[in-house]
MARBA-378629 format. One record per residue: residue in three letters; x, y, z of N, C-alpha, C, O in turn. Coordinates in nm, 3 decimals, padded with zeros to 5 digits, always signed. Layout:
N
GUVEX residu     n.X     n.Y     n.Z    ca.X    ca.Y    ca.Z     c.X     c.Y     c.Z     o.X     o.Y     o.Z
GUVEX    ALA       X       Y       Z       X       Y       Z       X       Y       Z       X       Y       Z
...
# end
This chain:
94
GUVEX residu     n.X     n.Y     n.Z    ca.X    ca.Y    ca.Z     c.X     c.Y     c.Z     o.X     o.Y     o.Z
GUVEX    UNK +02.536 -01.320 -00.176 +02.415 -01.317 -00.097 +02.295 -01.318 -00.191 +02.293 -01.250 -00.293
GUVEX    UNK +02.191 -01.398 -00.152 +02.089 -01.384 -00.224 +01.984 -01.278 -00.274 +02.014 -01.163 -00.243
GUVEX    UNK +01.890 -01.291 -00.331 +01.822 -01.144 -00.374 +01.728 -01.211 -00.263 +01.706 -01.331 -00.248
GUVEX    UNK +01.686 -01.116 -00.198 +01.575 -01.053 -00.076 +01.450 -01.081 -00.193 +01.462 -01.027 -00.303
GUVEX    UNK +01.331 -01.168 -00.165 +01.202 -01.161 -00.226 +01.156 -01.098 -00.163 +01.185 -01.111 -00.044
GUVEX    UNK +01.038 -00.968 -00.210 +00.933 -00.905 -00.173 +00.819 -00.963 -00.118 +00.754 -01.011 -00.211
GUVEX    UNK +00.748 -00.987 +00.019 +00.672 -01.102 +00.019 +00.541 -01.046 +00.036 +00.440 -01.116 +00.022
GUVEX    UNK +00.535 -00.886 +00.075 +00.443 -00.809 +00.063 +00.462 -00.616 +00.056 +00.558 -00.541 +00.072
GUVEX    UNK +00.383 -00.606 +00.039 +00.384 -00.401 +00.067 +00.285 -00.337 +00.098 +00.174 -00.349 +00.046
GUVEX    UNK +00.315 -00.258 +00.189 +00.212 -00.162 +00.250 +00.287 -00.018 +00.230 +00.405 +00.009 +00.208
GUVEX    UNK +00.150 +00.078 +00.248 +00.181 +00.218 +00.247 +00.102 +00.309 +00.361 -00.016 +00.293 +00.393
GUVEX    UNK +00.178 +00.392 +00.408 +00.161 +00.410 +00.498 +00.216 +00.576 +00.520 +00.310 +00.609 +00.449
GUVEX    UNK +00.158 +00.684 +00.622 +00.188 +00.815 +00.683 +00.264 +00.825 +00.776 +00.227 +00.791 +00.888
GUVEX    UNK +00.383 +00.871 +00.756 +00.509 +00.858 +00.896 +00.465 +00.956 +01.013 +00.482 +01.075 +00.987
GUVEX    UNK +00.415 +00.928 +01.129 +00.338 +01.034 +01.227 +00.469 +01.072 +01.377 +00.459 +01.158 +01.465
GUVEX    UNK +00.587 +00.963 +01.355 +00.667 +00.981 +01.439 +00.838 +00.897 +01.364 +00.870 +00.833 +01.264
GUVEX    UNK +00.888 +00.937 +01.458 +01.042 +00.862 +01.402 +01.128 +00.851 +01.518 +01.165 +00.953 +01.576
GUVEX    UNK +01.168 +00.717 +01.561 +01.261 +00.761 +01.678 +01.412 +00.644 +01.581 +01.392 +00.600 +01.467
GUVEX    UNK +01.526 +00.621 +01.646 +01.654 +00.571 +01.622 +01.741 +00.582 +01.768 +01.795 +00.680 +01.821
GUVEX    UNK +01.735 +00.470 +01.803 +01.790 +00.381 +01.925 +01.913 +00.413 +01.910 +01.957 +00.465 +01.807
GUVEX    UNK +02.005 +00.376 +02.045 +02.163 +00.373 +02.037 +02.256 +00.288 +01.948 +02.378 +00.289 +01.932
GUVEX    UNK +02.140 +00.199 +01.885 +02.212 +00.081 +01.784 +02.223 +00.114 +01.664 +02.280 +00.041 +01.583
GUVEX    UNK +02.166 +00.241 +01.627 +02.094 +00.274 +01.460 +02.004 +00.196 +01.404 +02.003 +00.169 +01.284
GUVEX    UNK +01.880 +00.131 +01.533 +01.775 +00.092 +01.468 +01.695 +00.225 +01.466 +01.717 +00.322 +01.539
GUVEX    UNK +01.582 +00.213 +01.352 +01.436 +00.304 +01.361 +01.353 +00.265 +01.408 +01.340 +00.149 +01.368
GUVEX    UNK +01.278 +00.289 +01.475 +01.130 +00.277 +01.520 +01.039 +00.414 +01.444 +01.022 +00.523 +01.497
GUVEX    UNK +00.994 +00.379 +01.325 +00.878 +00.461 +01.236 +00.701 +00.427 +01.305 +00.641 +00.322 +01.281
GUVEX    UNK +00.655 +00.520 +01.374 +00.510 +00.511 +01.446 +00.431 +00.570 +01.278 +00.474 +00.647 +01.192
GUVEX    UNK +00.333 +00.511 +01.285 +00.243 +00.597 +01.128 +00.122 +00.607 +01.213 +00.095 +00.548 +01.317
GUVEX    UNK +00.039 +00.720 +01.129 -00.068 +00.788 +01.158 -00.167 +00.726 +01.249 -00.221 +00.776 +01.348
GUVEX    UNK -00.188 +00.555 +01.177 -00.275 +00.478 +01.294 -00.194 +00.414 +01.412 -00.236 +00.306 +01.453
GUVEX    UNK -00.083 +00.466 +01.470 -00.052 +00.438 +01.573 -00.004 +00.281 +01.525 -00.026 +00.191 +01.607
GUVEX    UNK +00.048 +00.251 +01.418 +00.114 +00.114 +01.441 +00.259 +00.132 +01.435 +00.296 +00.245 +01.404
GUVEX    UNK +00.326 +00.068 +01.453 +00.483 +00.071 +01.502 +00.581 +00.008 +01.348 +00.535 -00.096 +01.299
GUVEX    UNK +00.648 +00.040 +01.311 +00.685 -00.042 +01.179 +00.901 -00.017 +01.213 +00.949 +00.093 +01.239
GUVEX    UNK +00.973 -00.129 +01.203 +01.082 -00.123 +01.279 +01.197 -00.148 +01.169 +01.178 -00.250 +01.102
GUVEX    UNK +01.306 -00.077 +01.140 +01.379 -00.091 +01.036 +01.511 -00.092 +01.135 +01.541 -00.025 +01.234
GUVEX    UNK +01.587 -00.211 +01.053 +01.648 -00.212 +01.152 +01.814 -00.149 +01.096 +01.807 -00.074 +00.999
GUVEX    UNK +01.988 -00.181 +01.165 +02.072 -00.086 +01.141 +02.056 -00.138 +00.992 +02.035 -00.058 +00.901
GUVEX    UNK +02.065 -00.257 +00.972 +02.150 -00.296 +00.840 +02.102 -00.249 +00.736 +02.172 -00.259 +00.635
GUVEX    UNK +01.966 -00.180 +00.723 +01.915 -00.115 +00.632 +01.894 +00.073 +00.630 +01.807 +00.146 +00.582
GUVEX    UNK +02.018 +00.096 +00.706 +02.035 +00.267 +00.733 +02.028 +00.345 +00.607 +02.017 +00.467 +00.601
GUVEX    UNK +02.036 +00.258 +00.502 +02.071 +00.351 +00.363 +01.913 +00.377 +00.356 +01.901 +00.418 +00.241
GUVEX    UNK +01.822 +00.376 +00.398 +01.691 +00.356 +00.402 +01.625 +00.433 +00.469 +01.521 +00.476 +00.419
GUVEX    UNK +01.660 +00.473 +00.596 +01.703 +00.543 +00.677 +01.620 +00.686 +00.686 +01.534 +00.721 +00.766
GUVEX    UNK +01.695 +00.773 +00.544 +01.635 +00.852 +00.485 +01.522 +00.936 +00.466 +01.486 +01.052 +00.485
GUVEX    UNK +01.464 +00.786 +00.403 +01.328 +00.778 +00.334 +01.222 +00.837 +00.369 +01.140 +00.893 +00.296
GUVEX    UNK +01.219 +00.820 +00.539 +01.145 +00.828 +00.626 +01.127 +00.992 +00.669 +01.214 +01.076 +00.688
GUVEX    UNK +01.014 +01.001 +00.674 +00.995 +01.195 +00.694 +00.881 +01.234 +00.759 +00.773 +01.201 +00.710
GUVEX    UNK +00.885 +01.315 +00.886 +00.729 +01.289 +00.891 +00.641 +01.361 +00.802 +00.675 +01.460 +00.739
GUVEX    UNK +00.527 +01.309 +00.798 +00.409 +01.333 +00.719 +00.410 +01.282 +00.594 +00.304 +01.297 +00.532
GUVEX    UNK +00.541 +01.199 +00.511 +00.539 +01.193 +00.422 +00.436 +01.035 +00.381 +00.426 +00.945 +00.465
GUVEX    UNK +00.400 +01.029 +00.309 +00.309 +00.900 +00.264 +00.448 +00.775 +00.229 +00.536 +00.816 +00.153
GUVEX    UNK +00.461 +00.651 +00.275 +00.573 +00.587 +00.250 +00.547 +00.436 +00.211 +00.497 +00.364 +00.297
GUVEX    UNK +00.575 +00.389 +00.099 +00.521 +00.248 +00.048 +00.698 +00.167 +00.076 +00.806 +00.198 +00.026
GUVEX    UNK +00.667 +00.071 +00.162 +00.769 -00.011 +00.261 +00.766 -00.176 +00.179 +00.657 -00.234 +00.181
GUVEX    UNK +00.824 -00.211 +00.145 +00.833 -00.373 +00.084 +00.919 -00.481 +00.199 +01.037 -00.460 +00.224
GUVEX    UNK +00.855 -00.577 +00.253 +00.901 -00.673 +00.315 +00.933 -00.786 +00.304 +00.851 -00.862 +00.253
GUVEX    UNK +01.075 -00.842 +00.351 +01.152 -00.937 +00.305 +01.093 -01.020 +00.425 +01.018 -00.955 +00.498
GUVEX    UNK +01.116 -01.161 +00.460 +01.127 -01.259 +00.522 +01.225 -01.321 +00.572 +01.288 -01.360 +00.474
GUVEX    UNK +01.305 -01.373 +00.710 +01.409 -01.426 +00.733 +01.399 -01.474 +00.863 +01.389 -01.411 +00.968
GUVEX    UNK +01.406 -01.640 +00.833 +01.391 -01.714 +00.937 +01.220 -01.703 +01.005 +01.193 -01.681 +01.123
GUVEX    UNK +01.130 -01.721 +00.905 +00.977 -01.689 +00.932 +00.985 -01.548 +01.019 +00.938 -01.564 +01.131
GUVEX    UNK +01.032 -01.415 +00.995 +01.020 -01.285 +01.078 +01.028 -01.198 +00.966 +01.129 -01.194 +00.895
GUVEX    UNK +00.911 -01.119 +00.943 +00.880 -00.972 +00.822 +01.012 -00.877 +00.872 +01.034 -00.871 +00.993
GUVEX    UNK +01.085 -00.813 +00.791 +01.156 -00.682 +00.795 +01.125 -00.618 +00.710 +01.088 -00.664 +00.602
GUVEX    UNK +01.137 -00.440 +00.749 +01.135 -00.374 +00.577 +01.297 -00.383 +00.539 +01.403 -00.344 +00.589
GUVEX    UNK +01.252 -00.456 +00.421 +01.414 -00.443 +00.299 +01.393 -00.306 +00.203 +01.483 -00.236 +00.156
GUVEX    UNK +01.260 -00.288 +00.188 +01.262 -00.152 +00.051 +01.144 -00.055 +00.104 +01.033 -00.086 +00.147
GUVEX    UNK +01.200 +00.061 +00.089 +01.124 +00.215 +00.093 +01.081 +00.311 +00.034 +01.033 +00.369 +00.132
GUVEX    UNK +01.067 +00.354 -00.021 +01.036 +00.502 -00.095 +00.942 +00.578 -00.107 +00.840 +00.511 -00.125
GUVEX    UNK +00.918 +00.709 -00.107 +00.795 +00.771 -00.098 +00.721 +00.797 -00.165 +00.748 +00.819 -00.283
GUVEX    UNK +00.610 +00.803 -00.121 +00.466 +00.792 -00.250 +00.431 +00.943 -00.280 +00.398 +01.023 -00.192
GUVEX    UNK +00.441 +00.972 -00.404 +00.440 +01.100 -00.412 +00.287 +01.165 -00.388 +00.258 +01.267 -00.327
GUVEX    UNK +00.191 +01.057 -00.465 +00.084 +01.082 -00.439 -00.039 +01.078 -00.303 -00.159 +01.103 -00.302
GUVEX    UNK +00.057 +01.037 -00.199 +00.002 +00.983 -00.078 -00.021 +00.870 -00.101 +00.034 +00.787 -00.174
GUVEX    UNK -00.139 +00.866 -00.013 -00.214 +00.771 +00.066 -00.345 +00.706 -00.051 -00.420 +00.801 -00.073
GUVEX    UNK -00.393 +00.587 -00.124 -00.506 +00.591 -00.158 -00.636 +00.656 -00.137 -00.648 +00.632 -00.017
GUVEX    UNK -00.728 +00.714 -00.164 -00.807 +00.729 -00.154 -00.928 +00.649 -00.038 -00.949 +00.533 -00.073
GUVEX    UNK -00.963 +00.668 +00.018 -01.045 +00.620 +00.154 -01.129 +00.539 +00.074 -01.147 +00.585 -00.039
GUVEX    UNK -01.190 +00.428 +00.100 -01.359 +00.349 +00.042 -01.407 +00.392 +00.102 -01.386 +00.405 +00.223
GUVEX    UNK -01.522 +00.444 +00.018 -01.668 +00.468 +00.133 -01.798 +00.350 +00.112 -01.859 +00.312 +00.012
GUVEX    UNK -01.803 +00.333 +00.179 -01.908 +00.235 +00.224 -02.029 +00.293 +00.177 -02.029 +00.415 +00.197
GUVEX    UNK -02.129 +00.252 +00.122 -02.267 +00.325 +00.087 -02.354 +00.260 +00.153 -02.305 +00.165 +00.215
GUVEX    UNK -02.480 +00.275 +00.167 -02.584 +00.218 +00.246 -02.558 +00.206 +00.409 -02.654 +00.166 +00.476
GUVEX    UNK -02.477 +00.227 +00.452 -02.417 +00.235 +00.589 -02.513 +00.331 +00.642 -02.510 +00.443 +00.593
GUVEX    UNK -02.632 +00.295 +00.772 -02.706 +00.450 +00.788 -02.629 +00.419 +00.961 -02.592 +00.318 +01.021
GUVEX    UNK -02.632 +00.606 +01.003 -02.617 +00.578 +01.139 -02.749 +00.599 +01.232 -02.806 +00.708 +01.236
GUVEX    UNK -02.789 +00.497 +01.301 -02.914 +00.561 +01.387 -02.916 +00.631 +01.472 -02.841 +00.600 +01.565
GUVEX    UNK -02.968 +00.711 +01.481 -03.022 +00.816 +01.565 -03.017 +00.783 +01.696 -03.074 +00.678 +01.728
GUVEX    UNK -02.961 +00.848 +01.784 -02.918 +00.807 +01.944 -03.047 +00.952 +02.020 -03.026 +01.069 +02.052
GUVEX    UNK -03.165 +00.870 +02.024 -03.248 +00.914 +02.146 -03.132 +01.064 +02.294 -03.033 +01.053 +02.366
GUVEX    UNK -03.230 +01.174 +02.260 -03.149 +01.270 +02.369 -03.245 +01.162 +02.496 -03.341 +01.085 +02.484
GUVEX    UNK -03.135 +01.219 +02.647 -03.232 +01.163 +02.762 -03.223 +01.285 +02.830 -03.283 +01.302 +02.936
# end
């Protein structure tokens, strides 16, 4: 079997975890997006914890993203950008 290319990676806060009758995962993260691992990658399985910060690598097959690779970021999450010059205006009381 071939080697799985990495075609991208994201990192991400595990905020939920569910596992179906099939031994798929359904991993929910902090912003409410859905990220889906499916049985064949149970050794992976693991990885997943809530609260933990988790950098996920995705394979490609048949034009459809899966996560193939997991592991946890020890350090979290990057650091936030802050935007400078951003003012907020003032909302008039009525």
């Amino acid at each position: 079997m071939p080697e799985v290319e990495i075609i991208r990676k994201e990192i991400f806060t595990v905020a939920g975890i569910d596992v179906d009758g099939y031994g798929n995962m359904t991993v929910t993260d902090t912003e409410g997006k859905i990220h889906k691992v499916n049985a064949k990658h149970k050794a992976i399985h693991s990885i997943f914890e809530l609260g933990m910060a988790i950098e996920v690598g995705y394979g490609s097959y048949m034009q459809k993203e899966f996560i193939h690779t997991a592991r946890q970021v020890k350090d979290g999450l990057p650091a936030p950008v802050v935007k400078r010059g951003a003012v907020n205006p003032s909302i008039p009381d009525n």
